[in-house]
N, C-alpha and C positions, 0 to 999 in steps of 0.2 A: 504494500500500500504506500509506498516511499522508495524514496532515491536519497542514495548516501554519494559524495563527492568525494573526495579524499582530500588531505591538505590543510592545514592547521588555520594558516590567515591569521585574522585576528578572533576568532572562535575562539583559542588557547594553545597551548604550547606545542611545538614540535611534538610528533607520534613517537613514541617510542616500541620499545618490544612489547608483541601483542597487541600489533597492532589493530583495529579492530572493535569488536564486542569480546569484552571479558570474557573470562572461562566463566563458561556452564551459561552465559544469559544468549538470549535467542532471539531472533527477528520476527516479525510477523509476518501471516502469509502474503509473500506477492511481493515482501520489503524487500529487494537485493541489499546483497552487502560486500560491499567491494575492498579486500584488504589487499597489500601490499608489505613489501620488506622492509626495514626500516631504515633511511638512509643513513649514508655516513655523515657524521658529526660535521665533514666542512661543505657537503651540499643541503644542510638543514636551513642554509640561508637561504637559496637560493630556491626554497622550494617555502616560502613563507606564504605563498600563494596559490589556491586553488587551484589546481591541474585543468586548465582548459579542456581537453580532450575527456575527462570524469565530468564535463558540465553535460547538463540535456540540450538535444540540437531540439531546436520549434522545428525546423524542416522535417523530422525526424517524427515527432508528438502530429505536425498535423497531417504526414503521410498517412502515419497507424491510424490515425482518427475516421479518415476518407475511408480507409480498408475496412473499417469496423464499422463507422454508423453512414457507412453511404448510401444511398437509398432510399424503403419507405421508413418512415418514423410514424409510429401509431401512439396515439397520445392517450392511453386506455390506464395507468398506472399514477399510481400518485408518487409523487418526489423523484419522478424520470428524469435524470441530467442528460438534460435535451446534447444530439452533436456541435461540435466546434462550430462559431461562422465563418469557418474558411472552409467547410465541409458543404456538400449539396447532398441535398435529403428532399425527399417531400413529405409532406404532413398526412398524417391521415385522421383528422377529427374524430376520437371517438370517447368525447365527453369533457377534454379538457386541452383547454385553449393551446393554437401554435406556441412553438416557440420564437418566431418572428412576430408575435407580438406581445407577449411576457416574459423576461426572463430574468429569471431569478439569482445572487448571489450563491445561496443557499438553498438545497433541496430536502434538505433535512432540518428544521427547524428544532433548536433545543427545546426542551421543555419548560428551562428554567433562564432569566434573565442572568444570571449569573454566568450560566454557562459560557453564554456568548460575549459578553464584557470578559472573559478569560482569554477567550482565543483572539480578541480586536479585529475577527470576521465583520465585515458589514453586511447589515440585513437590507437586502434594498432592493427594488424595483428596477430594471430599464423597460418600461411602454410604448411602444409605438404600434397604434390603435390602428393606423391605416399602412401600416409596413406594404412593401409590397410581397407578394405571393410568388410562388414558385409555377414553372409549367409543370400541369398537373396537379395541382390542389385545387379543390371546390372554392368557389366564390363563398362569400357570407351568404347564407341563405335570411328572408324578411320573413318575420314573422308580421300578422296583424292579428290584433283582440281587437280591431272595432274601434266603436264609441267607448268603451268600457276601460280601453286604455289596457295596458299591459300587467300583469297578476304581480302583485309585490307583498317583501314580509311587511304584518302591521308594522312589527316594532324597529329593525335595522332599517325596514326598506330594499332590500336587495329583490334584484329580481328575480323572475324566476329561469331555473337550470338544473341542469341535471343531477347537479350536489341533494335537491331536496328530495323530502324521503315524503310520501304522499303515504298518510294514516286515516282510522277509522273510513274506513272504504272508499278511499279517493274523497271525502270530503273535506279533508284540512289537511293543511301540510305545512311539516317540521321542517323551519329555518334552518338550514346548515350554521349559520353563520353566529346567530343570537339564540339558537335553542327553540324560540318560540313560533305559534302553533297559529293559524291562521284559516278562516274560513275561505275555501272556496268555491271562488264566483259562479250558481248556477249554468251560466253558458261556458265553464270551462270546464265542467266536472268530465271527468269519466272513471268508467269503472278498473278493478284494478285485479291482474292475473295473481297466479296461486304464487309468484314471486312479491308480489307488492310491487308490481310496475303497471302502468297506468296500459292501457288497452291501444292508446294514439300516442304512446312516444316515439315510437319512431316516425310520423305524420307530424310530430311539430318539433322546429329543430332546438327551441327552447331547452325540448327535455332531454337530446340525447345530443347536443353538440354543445363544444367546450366556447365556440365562437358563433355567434349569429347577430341580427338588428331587428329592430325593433318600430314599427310603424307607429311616431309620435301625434299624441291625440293635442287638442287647441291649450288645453293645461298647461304643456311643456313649449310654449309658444308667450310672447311676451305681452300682455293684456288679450289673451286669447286670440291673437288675429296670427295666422300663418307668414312667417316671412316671404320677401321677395327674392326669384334669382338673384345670385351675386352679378356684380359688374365690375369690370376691372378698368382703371383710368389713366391712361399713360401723359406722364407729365414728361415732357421733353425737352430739355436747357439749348436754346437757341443760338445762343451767346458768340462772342466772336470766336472762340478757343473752342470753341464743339465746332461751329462751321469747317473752319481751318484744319483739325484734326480728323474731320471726316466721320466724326459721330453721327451726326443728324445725319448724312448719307445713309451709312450703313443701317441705323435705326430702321430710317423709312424704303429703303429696301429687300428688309428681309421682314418686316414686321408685319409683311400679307400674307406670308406665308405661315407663320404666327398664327394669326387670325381662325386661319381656317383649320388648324389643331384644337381648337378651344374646347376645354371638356361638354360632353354631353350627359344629358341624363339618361339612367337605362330605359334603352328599347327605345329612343330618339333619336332620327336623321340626324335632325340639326339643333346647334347649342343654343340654350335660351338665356346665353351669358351675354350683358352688355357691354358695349366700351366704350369707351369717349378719349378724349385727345383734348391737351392742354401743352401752349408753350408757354416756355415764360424765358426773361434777359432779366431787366429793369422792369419789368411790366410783362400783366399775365394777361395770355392771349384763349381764351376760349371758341372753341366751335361748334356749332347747327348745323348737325346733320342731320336734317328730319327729311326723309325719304320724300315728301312732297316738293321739296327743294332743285333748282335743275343744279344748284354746286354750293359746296362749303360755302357759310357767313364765319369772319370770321369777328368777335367782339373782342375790346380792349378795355380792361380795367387797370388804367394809372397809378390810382390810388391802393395801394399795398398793404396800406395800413386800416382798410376798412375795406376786407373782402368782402364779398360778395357774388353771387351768380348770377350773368345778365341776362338768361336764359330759364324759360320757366319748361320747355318742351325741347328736345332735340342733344343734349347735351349728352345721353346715353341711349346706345339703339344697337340694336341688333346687326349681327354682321349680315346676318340675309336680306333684312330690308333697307340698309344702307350702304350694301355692298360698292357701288360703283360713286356715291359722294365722299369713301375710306381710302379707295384708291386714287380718288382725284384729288383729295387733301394728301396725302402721305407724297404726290409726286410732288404737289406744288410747296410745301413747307421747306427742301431743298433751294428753290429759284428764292421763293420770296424771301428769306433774309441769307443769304448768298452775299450781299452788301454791307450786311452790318458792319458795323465795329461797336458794339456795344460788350463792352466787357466785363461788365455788372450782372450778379446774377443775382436771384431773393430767392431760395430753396424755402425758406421759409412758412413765407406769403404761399407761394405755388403748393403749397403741401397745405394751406390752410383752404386753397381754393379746392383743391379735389376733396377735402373735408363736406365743404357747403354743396360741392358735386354729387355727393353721395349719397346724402342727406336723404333723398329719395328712397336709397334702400337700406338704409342705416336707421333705426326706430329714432327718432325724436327723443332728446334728453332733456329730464329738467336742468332748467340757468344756473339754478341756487347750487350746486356743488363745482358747477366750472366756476363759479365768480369765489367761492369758498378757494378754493385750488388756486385762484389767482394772486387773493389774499396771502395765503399761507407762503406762494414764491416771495412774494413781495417783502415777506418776515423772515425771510431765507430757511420757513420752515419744511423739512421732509416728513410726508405722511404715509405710515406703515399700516394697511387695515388687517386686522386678522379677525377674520366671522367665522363667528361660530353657530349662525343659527343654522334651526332644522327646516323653517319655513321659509317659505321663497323671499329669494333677497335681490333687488333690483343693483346685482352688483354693476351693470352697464354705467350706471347713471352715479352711484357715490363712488365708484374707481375711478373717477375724472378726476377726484383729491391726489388719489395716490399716484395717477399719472401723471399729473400735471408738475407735482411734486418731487418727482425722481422715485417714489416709492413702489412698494408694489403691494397689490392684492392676495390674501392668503385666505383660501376658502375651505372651510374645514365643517362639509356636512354630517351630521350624525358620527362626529367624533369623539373620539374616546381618549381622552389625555394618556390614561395606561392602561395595559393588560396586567392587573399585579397577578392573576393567579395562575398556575402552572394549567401548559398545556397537557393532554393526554396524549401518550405514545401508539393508541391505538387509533383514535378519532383523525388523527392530521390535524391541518390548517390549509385553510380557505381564502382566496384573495378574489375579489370580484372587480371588474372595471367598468367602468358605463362612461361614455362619452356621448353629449347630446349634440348633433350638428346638423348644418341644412343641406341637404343634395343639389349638383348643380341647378334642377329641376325645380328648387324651392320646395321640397318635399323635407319635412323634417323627422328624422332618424335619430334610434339609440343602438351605439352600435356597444354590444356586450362583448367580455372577455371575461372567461372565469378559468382559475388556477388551484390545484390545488396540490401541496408537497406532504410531504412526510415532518415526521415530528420524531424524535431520538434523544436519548437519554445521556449515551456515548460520544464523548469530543470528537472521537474517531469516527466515529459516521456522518460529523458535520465534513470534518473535512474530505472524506472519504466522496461527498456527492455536492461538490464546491462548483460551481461555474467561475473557471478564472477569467474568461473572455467579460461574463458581466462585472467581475469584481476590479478588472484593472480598468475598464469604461466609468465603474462608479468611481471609483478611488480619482481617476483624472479630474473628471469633473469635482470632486470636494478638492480637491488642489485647486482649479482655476478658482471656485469662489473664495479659499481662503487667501486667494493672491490680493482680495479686495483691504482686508486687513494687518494683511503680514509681507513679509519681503519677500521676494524670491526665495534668497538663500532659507529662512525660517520654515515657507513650504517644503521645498526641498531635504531637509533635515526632517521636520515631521512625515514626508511620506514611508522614509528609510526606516525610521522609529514603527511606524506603522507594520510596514514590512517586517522588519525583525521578530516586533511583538508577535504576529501572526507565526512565524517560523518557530519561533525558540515556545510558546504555548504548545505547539505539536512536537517538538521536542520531548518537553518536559511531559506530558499527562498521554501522549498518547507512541510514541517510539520507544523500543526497548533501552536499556540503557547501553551506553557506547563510550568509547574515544570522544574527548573533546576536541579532537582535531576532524573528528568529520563534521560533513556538512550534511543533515538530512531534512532532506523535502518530502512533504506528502505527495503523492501521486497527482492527484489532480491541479495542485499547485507547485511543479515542482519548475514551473517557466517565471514564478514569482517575480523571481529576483529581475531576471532578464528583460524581462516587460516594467517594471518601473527603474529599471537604468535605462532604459529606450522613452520612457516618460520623460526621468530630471534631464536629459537631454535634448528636450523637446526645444524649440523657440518660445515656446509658452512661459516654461520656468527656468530655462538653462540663462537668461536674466541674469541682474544684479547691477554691477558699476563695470564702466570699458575701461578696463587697463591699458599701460603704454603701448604692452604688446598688443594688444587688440581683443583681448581675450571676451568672452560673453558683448562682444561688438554688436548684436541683433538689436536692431531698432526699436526705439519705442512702440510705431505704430503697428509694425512687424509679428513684433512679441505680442498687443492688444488681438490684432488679427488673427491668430493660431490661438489665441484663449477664444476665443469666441468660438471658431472653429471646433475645438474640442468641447464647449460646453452644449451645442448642438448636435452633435456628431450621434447617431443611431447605430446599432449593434452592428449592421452590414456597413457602417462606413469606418468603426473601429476594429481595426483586426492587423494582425501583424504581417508584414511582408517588406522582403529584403530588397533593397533595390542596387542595384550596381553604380558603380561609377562612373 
């Protein structure tokens, strides 16, 4: 279940005779154990360091990985340590969510808080709700309940999936998640086989798939009225240094072709997404495109500082019904400011104007929390909101504070500050995800994921069913945020610390006893080390101050750009690969 290295380092002192595991103590199964003779007294210097050739190759862990989990992957087992992502697999749904869109640090969850505060494992999530799919896995299939809306626990809320256990003859069913027990909805009832499985689970994918959506009723809609299509609004810097550079050329040459990839809704020809066109220098230029038009208007608003739209129709429109006034503006915005020399630009303003553009498909906010938001800049105050309620909270309209602010909105429904009591080794643990969002189609959808792992008593079996791909993705991103607070170098050092703790925890409670001159890794983390030296190395955090030599030379905005970079970055865009020089 581990990998030994050879080699003293700074672990402790040169190996001596025996060298190895003492007499009479033993390895666990699957643990190799690599001894060697003991060198002589004047190469013990020279060997203060880790035998490279005793390190684990990655090229080596994700060959075996592709030969072992390549293929189908059926997701029928709880606390499955899904394959590598540098592995192709396809999914096969059968009760519990992909691994492209949960995955988890830990598949084995302790029992006890304690346990975990020992090993300095982080328990954590990576989500990615709309990941993309494999060729060969089933789409999300939709469920509809109707008017009635979708079956949920009274008391957590969760909805419903194939974790629940349907009791007293298909009429109420036990919460996986809170325990409790909840009547069910006449038109959802059915009767239940000599298993206690419902008679239409396999008919609704609710009950027997780990992922599926959910058709949202006018409740889950913001004062009961259904959103509109999205529209996208391109704002385009005219200015003289775009002309000359050949921006605006390129823009408006290739952005028809753009156009006509625009997502659709399923089982639609054509996209019901609108677009609209805005330039701006010095001053913001809008366009009327209303298909009744024989050619682009185009209007000018001077005044920067009191936007406004001078346009009540035509500003957003479909690429089918204004197809040939998109193409005749997109050739003519090239010729027409060709002469500029306006070298002023108001990104601003222009960003305030596709604000007021949009406003059409963007619900209407109350004043009182923008002008609240405007106040608190003006105090040089920043606002953090953390909500905690369980009833609907119009966070659109008071996160105008926290945006306007620098701050940010923390929304925590039907949350639980702790779990103080131990979990059960037999029950597992359950994680549900629900994302409410609108289809290009303006159809509003809840698309579910439910997860669920094992629970374990044994340090060893935490580590033994570790996902190191999610753990070094989480681990980066808690580096980039605490770069907001601390230095470089201070990350850097904590990640190490980090690292260590996690090793030398599996040393101590769960590897036989040994030579302090080896190095022992657990199996599934035995790339540990090697993946956060390929982190502090990053431009993110290999930071700090430019020496004469040039040393940590990486630019400010350099370094900012690759933090971003990594605090975005999704499980298929974080994976290790070597690249030559």
């Amino acid at each position: 279940m581990g990998t030994q290295a050879n080699g003293p380092g700074s672990l402790g002192p040169p190996p001596g005779a025996g060298y190895g595991a003492p007499p009479g103590a033993s390895m666990p199964p699957g643990h190799p154990t690599m001894t060697a003779p003991p060198p002589p007294p004047q190469q013990q210097q020279q060997q203060r360091k880790l035998d490279p050739d005793q390190m684990p190759s990655p090229i080596q862990v994700i060959q075996d990985d592709r030969h072992t989990h390549g293929g189908p992957f059926y997701t029928n087992k709880r606390g499955q340590v899904p394959p590598l992502v540098t592995t192709d697999f396809v999914v096969h749904d059968e009760g519990i969510c992909s691994p492209r869109f949960i995955r988890s640090t830990i598949y084995s969850v302790p029992c006890t808080p304690e346990m975990l505060r020992q090993t300095a494992l982080p328990f954590a999530l990576c989500i990615s709700p709309f990941a993309r799919q494999a060729p060969g896995e089933s789409a999300l299939p939709l469920s509809d309940f109707g008017e009635e809306g979708p079956v949920r626990c009274n008391r957590c809320k969760a909805y419903m999936c194939p974790l629940m256990q349907f009791i007293d003859g298909g009429r109420r069913f036990q919460c996986v998640f809170c325990k409790a027990t909840t009547e069910v909805p006449p038109s959802y009832f059915a009767h239940l086989d000599h298993l206690g499985q419902r008679s239409d689970k396999f008919q609704r994918p609710e009950l027997c798939l780990g992922s599926y959506e959910i058709v949202a009723t006018k409740e889950y809609c913001k004062n009961s009225v259904f959103p509109q299509p999205p529209a996208f609004l391109f704002l385009l810097d005219v200015s003289y240094n775009s002309i000359r550079n050949g921006l605006v050329h390129i823009f408006c040459s290739h952005i028809q072709s753009i156009l006509q990839e625009l997502p659709r809704a399923e089982g639609e020809a054509e996209s019901n997404v609108r677009v609209g066109f805005i330039t701006y220098s010095s001053v913001v230029h809008f366009y009327n495109l209303k298909a009744s038009l024989a050619q682009p208007q185009m209007l000018v608003v001077p005044d920067v500082h009191d936007m406004f739209v001078p346009l009540l129709d035509g500003c957003l429109v479909t690429v089918q019904e204004a197809s040939v006034l998109i193409d005749s503006l997109l050739e003519q915005i090239p010729a027409m400011f060709a002469e500029t020399r306006e070298t002023e630009t108001i990104l601003g303003a222009a960003i305030q104007a596709g604000l007021e553009a949009l406003k059409s498909v963007l619900i209407p906010q109350s004043p009182f929390y923008s002008q609240l938001g405007q106040d608190c800049v003006a105090a040089g105050c920043c606002v953090d909101l953390f909500l905690f309620h369980n009833a609907y909270v119009d966070v659109a309209t008071i996160g105008q504070v926290a945006k306007m602010t620098g701050g940010q909105v923390y929304k925590y429904t039907y949350f639980q500050i702790k779990y103080d009591d131990k979990l059960s080794e037999e029950e597992g643990a359950f994680i549900q995800v629900a994302l409410l969002y609108t289809t290009f189609g303006g159809q509003r959808r809840l698309r579910i994921h439910n997860l669920a792992l094992a629970t374990c008593s044994q340090m060893a079996d935490m580590y033994r069913n570790c996902d190191l791909d999610t753990i070094v993705n989480v681990l980066s991103k808690q580096a980039i945020r605490q770069l907001l607070e601390q230095s470089p170098r201070q990350v850097r050092d904590g990640c190490i610390g980090r690292g260590a703790q996690m090793l030398a925890a599996y040393r101590k409670h769960c590897a036989s006893p040994s030579s302090s001159g080896q190095l022992i890794l657990p199996e599934c983390m035995k790339l540990l080390p090697l993946y956060l030296n390929c982190l502090l190395k990053s431009d993110a955090l290999s930071g700090g101050h430019v020496t004469q030599q040039g040393a940590h030379n990486t630019g400010l905005g350099e370094r900012v750009g690759r933090a971003g970079q990594i605090t975005i970055c999704s499980m298929c865009q974080d994976w290790p690969m070597l690249l030559g020089a």
